[in-house]
C-alpha positions as CSV (number, residue, x, y, z in Angstrom):
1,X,11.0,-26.7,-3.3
2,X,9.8,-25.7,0.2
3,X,9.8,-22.0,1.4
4,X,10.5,-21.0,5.1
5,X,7.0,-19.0,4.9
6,X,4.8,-18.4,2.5
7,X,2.2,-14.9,2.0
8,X,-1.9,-15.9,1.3
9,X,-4.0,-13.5,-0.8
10,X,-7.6,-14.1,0.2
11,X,-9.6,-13.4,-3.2
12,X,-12.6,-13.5,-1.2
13,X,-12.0,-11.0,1.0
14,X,-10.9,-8.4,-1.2
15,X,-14.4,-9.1,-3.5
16,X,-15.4,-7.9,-0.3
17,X,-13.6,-4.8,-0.1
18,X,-13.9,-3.8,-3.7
19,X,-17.8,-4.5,-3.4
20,X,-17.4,-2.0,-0.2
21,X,-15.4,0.8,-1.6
22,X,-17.2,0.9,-5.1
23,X,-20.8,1.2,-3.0
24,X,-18.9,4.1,-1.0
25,X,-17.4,5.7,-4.2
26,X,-20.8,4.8,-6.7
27,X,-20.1,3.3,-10.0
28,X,-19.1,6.4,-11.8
29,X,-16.2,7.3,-9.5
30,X,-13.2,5.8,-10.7
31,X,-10.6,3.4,-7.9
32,X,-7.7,3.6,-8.9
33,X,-5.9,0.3,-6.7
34,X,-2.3,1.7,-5.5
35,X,-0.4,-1.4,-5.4
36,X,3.2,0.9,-5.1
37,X,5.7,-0.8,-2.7
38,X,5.1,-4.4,-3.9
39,X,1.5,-4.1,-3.4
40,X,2.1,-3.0,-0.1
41,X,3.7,-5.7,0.5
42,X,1.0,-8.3,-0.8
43,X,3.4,-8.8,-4.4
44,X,2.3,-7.3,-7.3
45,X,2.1,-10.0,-10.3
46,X,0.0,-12.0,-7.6
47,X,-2.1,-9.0,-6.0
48,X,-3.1,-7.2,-9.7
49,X,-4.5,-11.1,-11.0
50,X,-6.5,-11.6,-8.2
51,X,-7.4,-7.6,-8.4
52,X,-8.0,-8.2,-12.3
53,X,-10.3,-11.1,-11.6
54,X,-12.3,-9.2,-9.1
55,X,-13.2,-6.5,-11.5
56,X,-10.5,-3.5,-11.1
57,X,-9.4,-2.5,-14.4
58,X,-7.1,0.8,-13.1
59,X,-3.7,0.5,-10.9
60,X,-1.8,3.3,-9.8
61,X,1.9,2.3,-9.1
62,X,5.2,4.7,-7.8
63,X,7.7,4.4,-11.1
64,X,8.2,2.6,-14.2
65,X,9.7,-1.0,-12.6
66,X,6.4,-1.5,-11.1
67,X,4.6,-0.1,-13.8
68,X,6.2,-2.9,-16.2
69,X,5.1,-5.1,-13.6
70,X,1.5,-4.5,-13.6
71,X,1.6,-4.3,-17.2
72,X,2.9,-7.9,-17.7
73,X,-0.1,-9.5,-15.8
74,X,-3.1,-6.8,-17.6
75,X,-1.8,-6.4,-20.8
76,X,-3.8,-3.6,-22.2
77,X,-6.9,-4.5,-20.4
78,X,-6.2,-2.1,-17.8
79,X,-5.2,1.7,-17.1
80,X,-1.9,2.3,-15.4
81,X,-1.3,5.4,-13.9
82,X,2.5,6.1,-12.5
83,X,2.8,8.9,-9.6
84,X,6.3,9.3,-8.9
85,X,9.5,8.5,-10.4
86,X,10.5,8.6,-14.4
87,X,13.2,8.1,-16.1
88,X,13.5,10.0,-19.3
89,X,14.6,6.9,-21.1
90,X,11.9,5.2,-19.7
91,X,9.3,7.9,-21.2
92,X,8.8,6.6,-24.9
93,X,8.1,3.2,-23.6
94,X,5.7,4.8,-21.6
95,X,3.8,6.2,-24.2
96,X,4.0,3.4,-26.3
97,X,2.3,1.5,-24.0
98,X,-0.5,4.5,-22.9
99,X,0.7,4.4,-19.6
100,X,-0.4,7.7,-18.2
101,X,1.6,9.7,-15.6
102,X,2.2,12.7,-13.4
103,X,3.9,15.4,-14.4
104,X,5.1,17.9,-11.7
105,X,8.0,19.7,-13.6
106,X,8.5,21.3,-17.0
107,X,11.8,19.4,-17.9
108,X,9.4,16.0,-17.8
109,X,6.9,18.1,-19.5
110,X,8.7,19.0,-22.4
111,X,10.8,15.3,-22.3
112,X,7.4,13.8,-23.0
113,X,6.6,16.3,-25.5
114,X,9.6,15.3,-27.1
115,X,9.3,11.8,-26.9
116,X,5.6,11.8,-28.0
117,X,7.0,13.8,-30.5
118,X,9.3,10.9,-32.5
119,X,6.6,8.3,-31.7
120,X,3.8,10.2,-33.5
121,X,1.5,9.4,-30.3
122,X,0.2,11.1,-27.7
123,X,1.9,11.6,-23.8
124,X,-1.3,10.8,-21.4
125,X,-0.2,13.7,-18.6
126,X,-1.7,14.0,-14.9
127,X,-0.7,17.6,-14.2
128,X,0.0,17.6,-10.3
129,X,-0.1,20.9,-8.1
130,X,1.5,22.0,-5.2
131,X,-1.3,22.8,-2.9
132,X,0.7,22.3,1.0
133,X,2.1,18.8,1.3
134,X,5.1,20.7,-0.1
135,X,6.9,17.5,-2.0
136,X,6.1,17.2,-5.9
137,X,3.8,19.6,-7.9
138,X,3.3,22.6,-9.9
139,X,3.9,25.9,-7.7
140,X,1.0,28.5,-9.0
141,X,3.7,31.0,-10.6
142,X,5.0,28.0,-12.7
143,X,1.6,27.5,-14.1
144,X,1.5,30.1,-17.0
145,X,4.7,28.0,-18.8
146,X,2.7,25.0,-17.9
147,X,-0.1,26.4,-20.0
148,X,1.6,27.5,-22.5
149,X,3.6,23.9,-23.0
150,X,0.1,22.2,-23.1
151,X,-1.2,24.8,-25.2
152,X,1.6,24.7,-28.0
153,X,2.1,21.1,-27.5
154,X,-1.3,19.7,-27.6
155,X,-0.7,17.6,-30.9
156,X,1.9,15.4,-28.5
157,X,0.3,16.2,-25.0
158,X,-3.1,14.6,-23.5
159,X,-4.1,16.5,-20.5
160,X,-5.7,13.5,-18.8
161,X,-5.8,14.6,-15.5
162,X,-5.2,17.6,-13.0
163,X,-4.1,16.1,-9.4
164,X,-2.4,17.1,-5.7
165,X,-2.0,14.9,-2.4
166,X,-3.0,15.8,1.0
167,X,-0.7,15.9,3.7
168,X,-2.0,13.9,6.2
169,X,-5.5,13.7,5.9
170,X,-6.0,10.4,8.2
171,X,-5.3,12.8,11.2
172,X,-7.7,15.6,12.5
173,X,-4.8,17.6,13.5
174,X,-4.2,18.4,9.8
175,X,-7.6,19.3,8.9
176,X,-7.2,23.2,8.5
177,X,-3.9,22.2,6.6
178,X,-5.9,19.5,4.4
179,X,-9.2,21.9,3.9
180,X,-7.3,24.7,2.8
181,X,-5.2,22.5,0.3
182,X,-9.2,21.3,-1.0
183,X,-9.4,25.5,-1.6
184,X,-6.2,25.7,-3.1
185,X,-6.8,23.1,-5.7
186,X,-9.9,24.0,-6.6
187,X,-8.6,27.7,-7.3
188,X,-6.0,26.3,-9.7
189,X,-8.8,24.2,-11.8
190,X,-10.6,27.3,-11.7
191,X,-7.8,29.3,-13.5
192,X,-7.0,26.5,-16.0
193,X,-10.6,26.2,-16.9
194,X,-10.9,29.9,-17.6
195,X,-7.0,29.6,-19.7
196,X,-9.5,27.0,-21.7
197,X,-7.8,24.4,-20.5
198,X,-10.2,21.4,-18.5
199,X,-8.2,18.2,-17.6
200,X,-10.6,15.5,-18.4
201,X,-10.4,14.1,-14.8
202,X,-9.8,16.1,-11.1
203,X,-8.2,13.5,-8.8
204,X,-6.8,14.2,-4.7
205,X,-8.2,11.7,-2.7
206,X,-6.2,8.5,-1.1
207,X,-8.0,6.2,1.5
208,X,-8.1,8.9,4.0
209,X,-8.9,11.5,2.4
210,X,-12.0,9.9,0.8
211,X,-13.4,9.1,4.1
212,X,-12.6,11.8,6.0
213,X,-13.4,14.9,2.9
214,X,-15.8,13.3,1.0
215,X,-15.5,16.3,-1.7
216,X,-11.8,14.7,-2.5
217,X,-13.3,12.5,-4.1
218,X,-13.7,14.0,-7.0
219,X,-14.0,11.9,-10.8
220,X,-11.2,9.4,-9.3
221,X,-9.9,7.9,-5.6
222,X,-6.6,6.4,-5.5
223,X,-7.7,3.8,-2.9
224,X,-4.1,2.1,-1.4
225,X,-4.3,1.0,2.0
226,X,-8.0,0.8,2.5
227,X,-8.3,-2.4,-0.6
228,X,-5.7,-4.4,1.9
229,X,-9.0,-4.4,4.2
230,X,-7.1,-2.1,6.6
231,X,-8.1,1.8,7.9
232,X,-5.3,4.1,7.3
233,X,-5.3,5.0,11.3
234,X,-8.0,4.5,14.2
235,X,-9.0,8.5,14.0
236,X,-10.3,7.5,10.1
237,X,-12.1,3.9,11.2
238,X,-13.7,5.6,14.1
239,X,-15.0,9.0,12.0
240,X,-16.2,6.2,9.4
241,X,-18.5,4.3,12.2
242,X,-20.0,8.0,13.5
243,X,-21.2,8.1,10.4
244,X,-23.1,5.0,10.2
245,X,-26.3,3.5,12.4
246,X,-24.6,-0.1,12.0
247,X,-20.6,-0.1,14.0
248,X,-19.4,-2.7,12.1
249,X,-16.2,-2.8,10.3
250,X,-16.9,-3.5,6.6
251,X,-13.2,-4.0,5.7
252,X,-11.3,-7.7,5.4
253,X,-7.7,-8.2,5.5
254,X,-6.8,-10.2,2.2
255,X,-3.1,-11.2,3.7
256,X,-2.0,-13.8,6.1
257,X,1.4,-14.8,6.5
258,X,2.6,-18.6,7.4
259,X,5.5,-20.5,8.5
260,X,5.8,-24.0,10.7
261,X,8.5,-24.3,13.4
262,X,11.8,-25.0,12.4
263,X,13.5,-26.8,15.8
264,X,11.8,-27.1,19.6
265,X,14.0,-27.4,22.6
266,X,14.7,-26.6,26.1
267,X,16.2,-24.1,27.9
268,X,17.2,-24.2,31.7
269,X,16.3,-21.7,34.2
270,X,18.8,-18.6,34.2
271,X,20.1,-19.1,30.8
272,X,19.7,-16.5,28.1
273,X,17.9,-17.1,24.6
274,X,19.5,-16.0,21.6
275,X,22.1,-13.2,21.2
276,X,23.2,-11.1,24.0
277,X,21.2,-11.0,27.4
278,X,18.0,-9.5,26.5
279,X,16.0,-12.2,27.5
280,X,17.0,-14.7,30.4
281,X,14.6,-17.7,31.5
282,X,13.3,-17.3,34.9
283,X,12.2,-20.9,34.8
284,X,13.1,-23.8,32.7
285,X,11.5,-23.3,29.2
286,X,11.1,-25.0,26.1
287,X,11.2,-22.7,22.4
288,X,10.2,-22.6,19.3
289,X,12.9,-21.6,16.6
290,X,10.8,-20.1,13.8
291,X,12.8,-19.5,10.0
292,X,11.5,-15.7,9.7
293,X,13.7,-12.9,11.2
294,X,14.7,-9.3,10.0
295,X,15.6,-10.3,6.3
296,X,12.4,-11.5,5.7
297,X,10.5,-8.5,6.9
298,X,9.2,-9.4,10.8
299,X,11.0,-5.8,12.4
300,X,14.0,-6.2,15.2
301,X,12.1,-4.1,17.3
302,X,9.7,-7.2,17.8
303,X,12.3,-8.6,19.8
304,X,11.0,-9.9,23.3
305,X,7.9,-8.4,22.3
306,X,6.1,-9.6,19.2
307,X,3.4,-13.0,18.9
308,X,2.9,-15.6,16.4
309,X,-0.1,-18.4,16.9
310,X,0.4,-21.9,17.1
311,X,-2.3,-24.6,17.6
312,X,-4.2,-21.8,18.5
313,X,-2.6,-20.0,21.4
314,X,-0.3,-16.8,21.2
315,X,3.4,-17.2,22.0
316,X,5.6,-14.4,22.4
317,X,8.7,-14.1,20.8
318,X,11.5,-14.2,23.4
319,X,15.2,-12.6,22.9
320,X,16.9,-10.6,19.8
321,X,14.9,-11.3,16.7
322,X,17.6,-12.1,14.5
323,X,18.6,-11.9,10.5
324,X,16.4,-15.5,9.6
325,X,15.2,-16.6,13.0
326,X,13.3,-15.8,16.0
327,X,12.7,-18.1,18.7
328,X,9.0,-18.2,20.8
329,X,8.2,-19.1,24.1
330,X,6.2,-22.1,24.6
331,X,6.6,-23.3,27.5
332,X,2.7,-23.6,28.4
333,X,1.5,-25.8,25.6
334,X,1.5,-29.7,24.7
335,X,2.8,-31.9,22.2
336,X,4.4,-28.9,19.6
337,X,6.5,-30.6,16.4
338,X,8.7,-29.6,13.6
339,X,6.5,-28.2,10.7
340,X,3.8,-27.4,12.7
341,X,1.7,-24.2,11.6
342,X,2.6,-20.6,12.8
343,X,0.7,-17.4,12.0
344,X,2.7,-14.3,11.7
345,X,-0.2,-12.4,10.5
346,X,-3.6,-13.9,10.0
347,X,-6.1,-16.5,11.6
348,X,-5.7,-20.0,13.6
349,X,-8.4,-21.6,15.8
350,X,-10.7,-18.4,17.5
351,X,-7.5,-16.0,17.8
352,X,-5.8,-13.8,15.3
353,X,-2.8,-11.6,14.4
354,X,-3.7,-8.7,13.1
355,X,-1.7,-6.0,11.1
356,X,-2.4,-3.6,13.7
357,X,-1.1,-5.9,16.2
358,X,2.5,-5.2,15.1
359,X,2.1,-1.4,15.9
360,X,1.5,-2.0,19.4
361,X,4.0,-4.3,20.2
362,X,6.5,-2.2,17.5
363,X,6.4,1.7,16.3
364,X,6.0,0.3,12.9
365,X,2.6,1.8,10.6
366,X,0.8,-0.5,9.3
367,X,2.4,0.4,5.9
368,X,6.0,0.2,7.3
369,X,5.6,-3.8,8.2
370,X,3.4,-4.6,5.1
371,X,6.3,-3.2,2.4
372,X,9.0,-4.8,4.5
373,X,7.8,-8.2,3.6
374,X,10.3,-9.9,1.5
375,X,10.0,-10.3,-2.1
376,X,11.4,-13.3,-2.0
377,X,8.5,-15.0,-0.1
378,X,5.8,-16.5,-2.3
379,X,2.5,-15.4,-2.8
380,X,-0.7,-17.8,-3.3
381,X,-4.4,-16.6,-3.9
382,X,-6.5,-18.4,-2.0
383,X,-10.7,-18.4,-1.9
């Protein structure tokens, strides 16, 4: 069955990030690969083989769905580490299957006790603290009954890890916020040390934060956007080529998205394209319908505005981009067909689309457009 686009996961190029990052981090620093939000975007089952096969054996994911989705592709060859949402009927097949995750509440705490409890196994607990982002985690004065559960419950509790999140660390502008979040957690692991309790592992840093504090890094970086082969903003990429003789970027983006043209036809001067009147020829044209619109993850606000390649030129997307279909403006170029190739993100000829290419013509983040992409679009790994 044909697909109206199809996703490509360049295996090569993320050996090439993962040989980066673990040279950064050294060998003895844990990455963790975040692959929450379908692998941001780049599909889970598909992205955690071709992450297995390049030598990451630990995956951080949001909840428990995605959790059982990484867990179907490694088995128990690999650590899974779940930082937001749990179910408490999800819990005792969590612990069944040493699944580790955080714990930033005492009802949760005591669930897992519990739970641990009737399986006659250990909960594997990552102990988050509020140290500023003000979202999930410990408050200092809730502490003491957090000691005291671990303390009482240690038969049925394994206090893997003590962890917080910065708020915004790929921004300068936070970096008084951010360094006195690095003091604040540093304070608590103090005090739980000298309550005789020491998590085996200290954990804060995401891709930001591991470039732009290097003392986040700590025994473990959660490394999400950064293993894509993208920077989490300009102020981080450029802070991360000050620090270096060579200014070369040492990051590959692993995803490029495909279609072909669906339809080609004229338009006469004066008539409008699509819905509404947002986009009227000013001479006569000729279009390209393209199958990919709004359902299928390419943003609305790309309308008159965003590109695509094809045979190697860029062509601008021209009136409302609609639920399945947008339609491009090419006018200046020879001899296009049905089924030729179009690049929504990626490489053709010398030109590319890049990620970042949607934030300037949109006020999507990078994340925002990669998570968007439908599920429902297959994913291939390629060399």
């Amino acid at each position: 069955m044909q697909t109206n686009s199809i996703i490509e996961l360049s295996r090569s190029a993320y050996q090439k990030n993962i040989d980066f990052l673990n040279q950064l981090f050294g060998k003895k620093r844990i990455l963790s690969s975040v692959v929450k939000g379908n692998a941001y975007g780049h599909g889970i089952p598909e992205f955690v083989t071709m992450a297995s096969e390049c030598g990451v054996n630990h995956f951080s994911v949001f909840d428990v769905e995605e959790a059982r989705q990484v867990q179907a592709v490694v088995q128990n060859k690999a650590t899974i580490l779940i930082m937001g949402f749990v179910h408490e009927d999800d819990l005792e097949w969590i612990i069944e299957h040493d699944i580790e995750f955080f714990v930033f509440d005492k009802k949760r705490l005591t669930n897992a006790s519990k739970a641990a409890k009737k399986l006659k196994k250990k909960a594997i607990v990552h102990i988050e603290v509020e140290t500023g982002m003000n979202r999930t985690g410990f408050e200092k004065n809730e502490l003491k009954s957090v000691i005291s559960i671990l303390k009482k419950d240690k038969e049925y509790l394994s206090f893997k890890g003590l962890c917080t999140h910065y708020a915004g660390a790929e921004s300068i502008a936070n970096y008084y916020r951010v360094e006195s979040q690095i003091k604040r957690f540093e304070e608590i692991y103090q005090y739980l040390c000298k309550e005789e309790l020491k998590p085996e592992i200290l954990h804060s840093a995401c891709s930001a934060a591991s470039i732009m504090f290097p003392k986040t890094r700590m025994n473990l970086v959660r490394i999400g956007i950064m293993q894509y082969g993208l920077w989490p903003s300009q102020e981080v990429f450029v802070a991360y080529l000050n620090s270096k003789k060579v200014k070369i970027d040492p990051l590959h983006r692993v995803i490029a998205w495909k279609t072909a043209v669906m339809d080609v036809k004229k338009v006469k001067m004066g008539d409008f394209i699509g819905y509404g009147t947002s986009f009227m020829a000013k001479k006569n044209m000729k279009i390209a319908v393209i199958p990919i619109g709004y359902a299928h993850g390419y943003s609305r606000s790309l309308s008159n505005h965003g590109r695509v390649l094809i045979h190697g030129q860029r062509c601008m997307v021209v009136g409302v981009v609609t639920m399945n279909m947008i339609a491009v403006d090419i006018t200046e170029i020879e001899n296009i067909k049905k089924d030729d190739e179009v690049v929504l993100i990626g490489n053709q000829k010398e030109l590319s689309i890049s990620i970042a290419s949607f934030s300037d013509y949109s006020n999507q983040l990078n994340y925002e457009l990669l998570t968007r992409i439908s599920k429902r679009i297959p994913r291939k790994i390629i060399d």
